[in-house]
N, C-alpha and C positions, 0 to 999 in steps of 0.2 A: 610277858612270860612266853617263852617258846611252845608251841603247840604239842603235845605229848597225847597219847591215847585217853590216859585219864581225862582231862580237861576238855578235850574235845568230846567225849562220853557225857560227862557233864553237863556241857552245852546243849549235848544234842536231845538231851531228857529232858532238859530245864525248857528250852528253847520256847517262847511264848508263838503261840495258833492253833488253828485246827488239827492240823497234821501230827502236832505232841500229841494231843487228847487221842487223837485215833492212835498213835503208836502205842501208847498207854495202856488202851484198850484192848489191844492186840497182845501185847504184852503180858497182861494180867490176864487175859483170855489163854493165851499158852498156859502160864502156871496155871489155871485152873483145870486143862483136861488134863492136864500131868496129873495133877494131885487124884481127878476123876479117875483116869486109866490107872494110873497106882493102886487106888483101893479097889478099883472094880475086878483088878484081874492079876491074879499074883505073878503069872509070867512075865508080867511089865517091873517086877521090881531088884530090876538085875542092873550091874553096871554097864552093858550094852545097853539095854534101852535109857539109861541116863545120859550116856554119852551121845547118842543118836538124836535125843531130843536137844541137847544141848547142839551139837553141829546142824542141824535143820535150825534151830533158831536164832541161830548166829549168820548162817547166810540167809533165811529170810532177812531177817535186819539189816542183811546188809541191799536187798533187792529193795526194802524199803525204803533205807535212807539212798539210795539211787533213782527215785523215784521224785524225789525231793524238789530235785532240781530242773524235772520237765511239770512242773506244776501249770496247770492256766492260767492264764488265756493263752498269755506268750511263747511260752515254749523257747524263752532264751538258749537255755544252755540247751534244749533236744536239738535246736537248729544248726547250732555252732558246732554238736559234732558231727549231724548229719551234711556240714557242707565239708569237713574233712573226711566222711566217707566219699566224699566226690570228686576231690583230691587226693585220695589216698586207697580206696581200697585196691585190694587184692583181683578182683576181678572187673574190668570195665566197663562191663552193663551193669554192673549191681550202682556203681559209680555215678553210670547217666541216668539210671532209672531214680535215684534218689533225690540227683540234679533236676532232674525234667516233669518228674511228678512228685514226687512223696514233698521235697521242700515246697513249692508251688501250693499244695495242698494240705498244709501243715493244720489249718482247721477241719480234716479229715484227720490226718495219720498221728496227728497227735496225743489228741484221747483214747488215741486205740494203741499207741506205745505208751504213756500213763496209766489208762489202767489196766493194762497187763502188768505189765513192773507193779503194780499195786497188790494186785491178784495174788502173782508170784511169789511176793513179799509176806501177803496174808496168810495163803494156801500153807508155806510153809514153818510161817510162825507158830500157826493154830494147827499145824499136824492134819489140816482136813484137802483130801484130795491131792496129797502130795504126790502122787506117781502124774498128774497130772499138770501138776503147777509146773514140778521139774521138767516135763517136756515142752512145756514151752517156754521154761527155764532154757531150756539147751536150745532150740530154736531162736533163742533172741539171742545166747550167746555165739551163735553159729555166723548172725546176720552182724554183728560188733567184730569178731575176729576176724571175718573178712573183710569187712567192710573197714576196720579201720590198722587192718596189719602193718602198714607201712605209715602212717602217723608218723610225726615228729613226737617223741617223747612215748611213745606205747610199745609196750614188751607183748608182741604176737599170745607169749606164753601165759601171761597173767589170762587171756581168755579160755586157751588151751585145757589148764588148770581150772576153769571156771565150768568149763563145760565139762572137765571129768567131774567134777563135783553131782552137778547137773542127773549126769546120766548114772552117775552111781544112786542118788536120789530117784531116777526113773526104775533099775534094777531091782532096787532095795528099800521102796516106800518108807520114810524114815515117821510118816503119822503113823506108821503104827506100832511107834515106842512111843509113848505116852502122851499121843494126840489125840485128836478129835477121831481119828480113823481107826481108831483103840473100840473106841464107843458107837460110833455110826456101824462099826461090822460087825460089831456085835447084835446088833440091835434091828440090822437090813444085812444080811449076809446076803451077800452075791443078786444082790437087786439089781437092776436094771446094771449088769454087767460092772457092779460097785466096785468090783476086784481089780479090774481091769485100769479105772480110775485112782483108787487111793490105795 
């Protein structure tokens, strides 16, 4: 069967491991501060905050299932694009610095591009801290469109696009339509600078 959105959806629900159960988890953790922030606060039950929670958890999942494929130890697929950042980016120190340390040190820079993409992923599934997942949301999409502009087969713009997402998600904290950030500010308004974070 040819691959189609359905099927690959499918898959990726179905899919047996860790990484299901946690997406799962995640998952069902959204609809539950929806359903929370829905009854706690009647502001939240508009079609902007439905839509809002809906595109925050559609590009969480998609930072998640990107996350997929730099899993440990290996860091197969992280490596493979980071050596076409070194062939390819846009700027030539970002190129040798990636060549000369980051790949070289990939049991450093690995876990720490794993789990941010994890983070990312989380922050804006579950609606918690999303002014700040998205910034470095938009930070990691800043260091792929440079770094891989000129790629064989990659459209500059698909990042371009990723990062306005990003930074509209930094402008417009999207947890707090019917996420966890619904409910932490309620309940810690303006703590330790909370506003500033989610």
């Amino acid at each position: 069967m040819r691959p189609n959105p359905l099927t690959d959806a499918v898959a990726f629900l179905m899919a047996p491991g860790f990484t299901t159960v946690v997406f799962w988890v995640l998952l069902l953790g959204s609809c539950g501060f929806a359903v929370a922030a829905w009854r706690a606060d009647r502001s939240q039950r508009t079609g902007y905050a439905i839509g809002m929670w809906l595109l925050r958890l559609t590009v969480g999942v998609m930072w998640w299932e990107q996350s997929l494929w730099k899993i440990p130890p290996n860091y197969d697929g992280l490596v493979y694009w980071m050596k076409q950042m070194v062939d390819h980016a846009a700027i030539p120190l970002q190129g040798a610095l990636v060549g000369s340390i980051v790949i070289p040190n990939i049991a450093i820079f690995g876990p720490i591009v794993y789990t941010a993409e994890v983070l990312i992923g989380a922050s804006l599934m579950l609606g918690l801290l999303t002014r700040a997942g998205a910034t470095i949301g938009a930070l990691m999409v800043v260091n792929l469109w440079l770094g891989l502009y000129s790629a064989p087969g990659e459209w500059p713009w698909t990042y371009g696009f990723l990062l306005i997402i990003q930074l509209l998600f930094v402008l417009d904290p999207p947890g707090r339509n019917l996420g966890a950030d619904v409910i932490v500010r309620r309940r810690l308004p303006v703590l330790l600078g909370w506003s500033i974070l989610a």
